[in-house]
N, C-alpha and C positions, 0 to 999 in steps of 0.2 A: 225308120224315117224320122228326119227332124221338119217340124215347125216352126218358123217364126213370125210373130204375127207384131205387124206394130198398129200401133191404135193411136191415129193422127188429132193431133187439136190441139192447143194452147197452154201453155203451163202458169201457175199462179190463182188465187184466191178470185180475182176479179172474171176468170173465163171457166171459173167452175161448172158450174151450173147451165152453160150455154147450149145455145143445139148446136152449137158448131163443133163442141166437145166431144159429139157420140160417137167417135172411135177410144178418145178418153175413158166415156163411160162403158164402150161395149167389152173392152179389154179386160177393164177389172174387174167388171162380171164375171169375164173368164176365166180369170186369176179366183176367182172365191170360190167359182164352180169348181176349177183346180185342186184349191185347200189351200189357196196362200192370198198376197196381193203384192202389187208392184212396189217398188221400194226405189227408193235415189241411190245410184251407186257412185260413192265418193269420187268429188271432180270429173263425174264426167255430166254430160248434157241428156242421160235421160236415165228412167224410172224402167225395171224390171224387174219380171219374174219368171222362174226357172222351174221346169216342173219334171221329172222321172217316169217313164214308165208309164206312155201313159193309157188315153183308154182304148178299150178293150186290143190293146193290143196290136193297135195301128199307128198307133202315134210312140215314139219310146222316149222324143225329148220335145218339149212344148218350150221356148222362150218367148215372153211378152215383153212386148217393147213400148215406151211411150216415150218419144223425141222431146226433149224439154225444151226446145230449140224456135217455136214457135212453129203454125200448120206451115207455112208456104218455105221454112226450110227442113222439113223433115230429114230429109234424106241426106244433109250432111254429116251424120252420127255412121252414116252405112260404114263407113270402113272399119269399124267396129268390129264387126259381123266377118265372120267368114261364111257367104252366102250362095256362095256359089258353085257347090258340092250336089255332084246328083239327088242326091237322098234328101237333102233340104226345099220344103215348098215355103213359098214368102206369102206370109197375108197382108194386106194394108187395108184396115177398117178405117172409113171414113163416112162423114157425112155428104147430104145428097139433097138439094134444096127441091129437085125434079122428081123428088119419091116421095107422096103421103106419108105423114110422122108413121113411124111403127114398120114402116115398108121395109123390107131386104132387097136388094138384088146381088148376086155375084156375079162374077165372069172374069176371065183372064182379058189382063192388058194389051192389047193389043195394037194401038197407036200411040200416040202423046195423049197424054190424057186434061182436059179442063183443069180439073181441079189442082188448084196450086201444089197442094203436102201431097198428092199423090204422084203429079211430076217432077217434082223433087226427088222422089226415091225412085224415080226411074232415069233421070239425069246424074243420079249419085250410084246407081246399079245396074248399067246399062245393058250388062248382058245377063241378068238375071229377070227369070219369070218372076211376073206379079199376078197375085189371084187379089181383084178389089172385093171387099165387102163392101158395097154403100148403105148406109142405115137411112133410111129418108126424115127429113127433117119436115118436110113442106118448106113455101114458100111464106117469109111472112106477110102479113095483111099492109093492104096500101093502106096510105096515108097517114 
């Protein structure tokens, strides 16, 4: 079974640190849980990493993706990918302003979705399953 999991948000020094980033940040968590981290692969628009083997035996190839391309066009990096192979499940971690900070929810996509970077890669892979991870950010405070 392969994995590919892309981790939606913003690229650059100035959206580091954002909560808009948390599929940024949840990726490369994943990637160091992994034993590695994402990296820029020469001229192209986004940051990867590549993992073997993996655990316990359910997963054999993990790639992590992050779109350098900006959230609301994620999904035009997809042709990239050859995604559309049984064996291959697609993740898209993104954030979730409707989920208390620290929150998960998953589930499979099932209509158009709100969120801009996550209907981008369903506009850009249209016949391919999406599993969201939403990471909840909260709302921020008025005023």
């Amino acid at each position: 079974m392969q994995l590919t999991v892309f981790g939606l948000g913003n690229p650059g020094k100035k959206y580091e640190l954002t909560l808009h980033n948390a599929g940024f940040e949840a990726t490369d968590r994943l990637a160091a849980f992994l034993g590695g981290k994402t990296r820029k692969r020469c001229l192209r628009r986004y940051k990867a990493f590549s993992a073997q083997e993996g655990t316990a035996g359910i997963v054999q190839d993990v790639l992590i993706v992050q779109p350098l391309t900006f959230m609301n066009s994620s999904g035009v990096i997809a042709h990239w990918f050859d995604l559309k192979d049984e064996g291959n499940t697609v993740v898209a971690v993104c954030d979730n302003m409707d989920l208390e900070p620290g929150m998960v929810r998953v589930r499979w996509v099932q209509s158009r979705s709100t969120h801009k970077g996550l209907r981008s890669l369903q506009e850009n892979m249209p016949d391919v399953r999406i599993l969201a991870v939403f990471v909840g950010i909260g709302r921020p405070a008025e005023g």
